[in-house]
C-alpha positions as CSV (number, residue, x, y, z in Angstrom):
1,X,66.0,175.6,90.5
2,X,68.6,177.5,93.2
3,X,70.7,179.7,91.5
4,X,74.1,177.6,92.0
5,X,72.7,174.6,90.8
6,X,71.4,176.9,87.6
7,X,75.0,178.1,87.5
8,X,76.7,174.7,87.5
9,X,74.7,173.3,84.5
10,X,75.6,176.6,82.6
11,X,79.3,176.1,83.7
12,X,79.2,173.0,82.5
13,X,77.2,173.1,79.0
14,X,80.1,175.7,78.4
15,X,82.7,173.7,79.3
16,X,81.4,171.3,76.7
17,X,81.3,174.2,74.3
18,X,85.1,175.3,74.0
19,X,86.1,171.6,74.5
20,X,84.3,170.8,70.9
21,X,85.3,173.8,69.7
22,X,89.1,173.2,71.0
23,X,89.1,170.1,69.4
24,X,88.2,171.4,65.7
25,X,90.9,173.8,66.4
26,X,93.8,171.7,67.2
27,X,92.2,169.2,64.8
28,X,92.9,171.4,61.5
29,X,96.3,172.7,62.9
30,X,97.5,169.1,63.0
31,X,98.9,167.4,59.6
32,X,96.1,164.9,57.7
33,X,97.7,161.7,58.6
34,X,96.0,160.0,55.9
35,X,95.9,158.4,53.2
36,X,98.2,155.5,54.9
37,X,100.2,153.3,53.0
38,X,102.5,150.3,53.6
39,X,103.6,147.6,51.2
40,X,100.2,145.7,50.4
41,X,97.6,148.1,51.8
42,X,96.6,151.6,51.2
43,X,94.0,153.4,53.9
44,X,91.8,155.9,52.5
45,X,88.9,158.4,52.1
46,X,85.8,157.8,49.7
47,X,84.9,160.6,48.2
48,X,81.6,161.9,45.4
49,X,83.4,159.3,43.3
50,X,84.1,156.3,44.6
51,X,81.2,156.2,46.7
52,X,78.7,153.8,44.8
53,X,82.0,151.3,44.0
54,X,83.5,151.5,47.6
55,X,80.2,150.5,49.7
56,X,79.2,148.0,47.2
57,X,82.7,146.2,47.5
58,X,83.1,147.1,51.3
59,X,79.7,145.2,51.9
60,X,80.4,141.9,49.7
61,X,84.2,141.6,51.3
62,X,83.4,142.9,54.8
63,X,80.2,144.4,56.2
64,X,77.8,141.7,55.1
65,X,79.7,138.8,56.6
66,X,79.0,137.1,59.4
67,X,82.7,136.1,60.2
68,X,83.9,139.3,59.9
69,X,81.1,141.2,62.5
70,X,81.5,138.3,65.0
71,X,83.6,140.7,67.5
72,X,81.9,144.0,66.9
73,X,79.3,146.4,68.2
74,X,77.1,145.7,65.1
75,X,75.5,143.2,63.4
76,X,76.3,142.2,59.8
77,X,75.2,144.6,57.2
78,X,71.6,143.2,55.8
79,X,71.4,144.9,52.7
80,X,73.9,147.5,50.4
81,X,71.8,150.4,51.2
82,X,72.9,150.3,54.9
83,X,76.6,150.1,54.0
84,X,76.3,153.1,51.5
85,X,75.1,155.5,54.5
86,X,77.9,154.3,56.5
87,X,81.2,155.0,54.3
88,X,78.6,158.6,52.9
89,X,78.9,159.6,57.1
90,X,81.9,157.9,58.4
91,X,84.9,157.9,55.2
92,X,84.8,160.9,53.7
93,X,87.5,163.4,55.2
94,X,85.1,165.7,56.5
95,X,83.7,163.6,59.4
96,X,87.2,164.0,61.4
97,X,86.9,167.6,61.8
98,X,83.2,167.6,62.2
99,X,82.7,164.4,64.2
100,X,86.3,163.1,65.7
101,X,85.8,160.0,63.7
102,X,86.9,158.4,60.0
103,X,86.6,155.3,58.7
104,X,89.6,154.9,56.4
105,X,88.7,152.0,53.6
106,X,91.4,149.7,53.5
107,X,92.1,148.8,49.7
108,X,94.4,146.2,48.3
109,X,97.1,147.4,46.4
110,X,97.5,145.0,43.8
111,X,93.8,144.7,43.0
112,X,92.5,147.8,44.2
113,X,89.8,146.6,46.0
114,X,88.2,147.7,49.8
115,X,88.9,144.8,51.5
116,X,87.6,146.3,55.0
117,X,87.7,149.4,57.7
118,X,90.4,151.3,60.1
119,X,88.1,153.4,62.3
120,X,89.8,156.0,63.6
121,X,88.3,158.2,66.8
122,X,90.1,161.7,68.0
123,X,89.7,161.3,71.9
124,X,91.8,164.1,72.7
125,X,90.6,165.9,75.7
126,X,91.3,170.2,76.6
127,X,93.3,169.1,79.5
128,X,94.7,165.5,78.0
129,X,97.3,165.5,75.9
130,X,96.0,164.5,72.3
131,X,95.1,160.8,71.7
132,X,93.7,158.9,68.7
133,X,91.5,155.5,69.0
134,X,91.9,152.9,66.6
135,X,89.4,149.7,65.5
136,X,90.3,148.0,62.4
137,X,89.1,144.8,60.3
138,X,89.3,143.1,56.9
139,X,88.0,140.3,54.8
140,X,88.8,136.9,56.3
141,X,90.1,136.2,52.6
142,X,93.2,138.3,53.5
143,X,93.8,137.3,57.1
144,X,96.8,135.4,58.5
145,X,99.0,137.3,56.0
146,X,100.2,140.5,58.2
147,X,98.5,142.6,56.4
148,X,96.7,144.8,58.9
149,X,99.9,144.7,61.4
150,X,102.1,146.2,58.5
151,X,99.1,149.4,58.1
152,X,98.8,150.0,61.4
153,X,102.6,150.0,62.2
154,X,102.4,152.6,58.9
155,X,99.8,154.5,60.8
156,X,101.8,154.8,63.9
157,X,104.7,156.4,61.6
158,X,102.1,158.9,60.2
159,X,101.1,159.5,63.7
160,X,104.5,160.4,64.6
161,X,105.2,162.4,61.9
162,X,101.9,164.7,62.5
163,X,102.6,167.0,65.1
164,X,100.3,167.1,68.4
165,X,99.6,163.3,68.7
166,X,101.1,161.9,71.6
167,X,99.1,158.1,72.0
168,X,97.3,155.6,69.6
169,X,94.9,153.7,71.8
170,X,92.8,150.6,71.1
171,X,90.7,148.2,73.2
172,X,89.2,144.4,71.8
173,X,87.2,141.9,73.2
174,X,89.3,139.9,75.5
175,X,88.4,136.8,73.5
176,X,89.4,137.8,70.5
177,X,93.1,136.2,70.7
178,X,94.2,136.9,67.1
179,X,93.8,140.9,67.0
180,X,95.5,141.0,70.5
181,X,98.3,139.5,68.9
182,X,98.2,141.9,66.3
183,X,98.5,145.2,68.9
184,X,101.2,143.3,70.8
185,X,103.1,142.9,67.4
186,X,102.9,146.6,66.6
187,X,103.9,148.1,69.7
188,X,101.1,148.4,71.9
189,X,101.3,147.7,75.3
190,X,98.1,146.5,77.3
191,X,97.2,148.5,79.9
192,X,93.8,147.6,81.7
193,X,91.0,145.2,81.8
194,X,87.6,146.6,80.7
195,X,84.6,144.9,82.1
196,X,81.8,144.7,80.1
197,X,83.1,147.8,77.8
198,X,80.8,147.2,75.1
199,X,77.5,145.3,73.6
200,X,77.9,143.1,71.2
201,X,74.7,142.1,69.2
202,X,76.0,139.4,67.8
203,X,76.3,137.6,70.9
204,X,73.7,139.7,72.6
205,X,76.3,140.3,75.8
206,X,78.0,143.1,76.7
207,X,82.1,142.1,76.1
208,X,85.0,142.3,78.9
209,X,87.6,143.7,76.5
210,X,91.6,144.7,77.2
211,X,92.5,148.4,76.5
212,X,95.7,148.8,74.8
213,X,98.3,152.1,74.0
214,X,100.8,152.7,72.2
215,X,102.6,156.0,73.0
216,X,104.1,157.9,69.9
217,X,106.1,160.7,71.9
């Protein structure tokens, strides 16, 4: 291999070194922005705890349906065992820090029940300012009742208030009419078409989405 080719793949390996590293960084400087609460809804971690209770409601209200996968990059949960692994990896606090994501449960208030997901990703960049992706979902037996646009209008205001966060971005499936009308509701703006963005299984295509932002600064 010549010796600036050797040089550029070093270059770049450590480039991709201090950015992770960056990110953790600026990651535990800025303020937890979660739990999120608004009037019905409360956001959360799982934690040694509420594990076992959290996946096995989170797959009977949400991950096992049909309905509720029919716009995302998975199929339906198959069995209760495949939802546990998810919220052990993805909803405790830890994973934000150690993997730029969460999965924040969404429980109802009044009955204190995980009703479905708000997947959070850290996309900040070393030279981009610092930028959080959103993805949310909930039981069909709660929909049409403004519940998710009240929690994520709640997690723009906890966004805001934690210093270093300057965008909430989103993107869905161009098809998908009702959560469009959700981002639109809350203040995003859409900003691009995305052409074949991402595969979804469940229709076995790969899905032209819109990509949406909201800017918190």
């Amino acid at each position: 291999m010549p010796l600036e080719m050797a040089n550029m793949y070093r270059l770049i390996i450590w480039r991709a070194f201090v950015q992770k590293i960056w990110i953790k960084i600026m990651s535990s400087m800025l303020n937890p922005f979660w739990p999120i609460q608004s009037h019905n809804l409360i956001a959360r971690c799982t934690n040694e705890t509420l594990l076992v209770q959290d996946s096995l409601a989170l797959f009977d209200n949400y991950c096992s349906r049909e309905e509720e996968s029919k716009f995302l990059a998975r199929l339906p949960h198959s069995d209760k065992a495949r939802t546990y692994a998810f919220v052990q990896s993805w909803a405790v606090a830890e994973s934000w820090q150690e993997n730029q994501r969460l999965a924040l449960i969404i429980e109802h208030a009044l009955t204190q029940q995980p009703i479905g997901l708000l997947v959070l990703f850290d996309k900040s960049l070393l030279d981009q300012p610092s930028k959080v992706e959103c993805h949310f979902g909930i039981s069909q037996d709660f929909s049409n009742q403004g519940l998710v646009s009240e929690l994520l209008i709640a997690l723009i205001k906890k966004l805001v208030q934690a210093t270093g966060y300057q965008s909430l971005v989103s993107y869905c499936d161009r098809q998908h009419l009702v959560s469009q009308k959700v981002l639109l509701n809350c203040g995003f703006k859409q900003t691009e078409l995305l052409p074949a963005h991402y595969f979804n299984p469940n229709q076995q295509a790969y899905i032209d989405c819109y990509g949406y932002c909201c800017h918190l600064k």
